[in-house]
C-alpha positions, 0 to 999 in steps of 0.5 A: 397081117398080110391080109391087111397090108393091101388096105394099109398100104392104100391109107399109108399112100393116102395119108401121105398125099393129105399131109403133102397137100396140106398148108400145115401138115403138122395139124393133120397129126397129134404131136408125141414126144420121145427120147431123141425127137417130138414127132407128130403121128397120123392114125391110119387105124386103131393100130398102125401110124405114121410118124413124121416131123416137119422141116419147115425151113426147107418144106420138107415132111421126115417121115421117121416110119409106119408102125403099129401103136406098140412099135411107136410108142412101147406101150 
């Protein structure tokens, strides 16, 4: 892993610039649902994303975390 983080960290920081650019950030992501939230998740590559929500009131982005599929979705 700490191989790839140097490169994960470049995406993470580029995904992040897109979706702080982006007139709709939500449309960047693919919308899941959980137990407590629906979120949105933004691929950075086969096995890592970014999970985040919108407030749109506040123009806010949540950022709830950066994690492999399997973290995100338990599966």
């Amino acid at each position: 892993m700490k191989k790839k983080q140097p490169e994960l960290v470049r995406k993470a920081a580029d995904a992040l610039q897109r979706l702080c650019e982006s007139e709709d950030p939500l449309s960047l992501g693919q919308q899941k649902s959980g137990p407590l939230r629906t979120c949105w998740g933004y691929d950075l590559d086969n096995d890592c994303r970014i999970l985040y929500n919108l407030d749109k009131q506040n123009r806010t982005i949540n950022l709830y975390r950066i994690c492999s599929h399997t973290e995100a979705y338990g599966h």
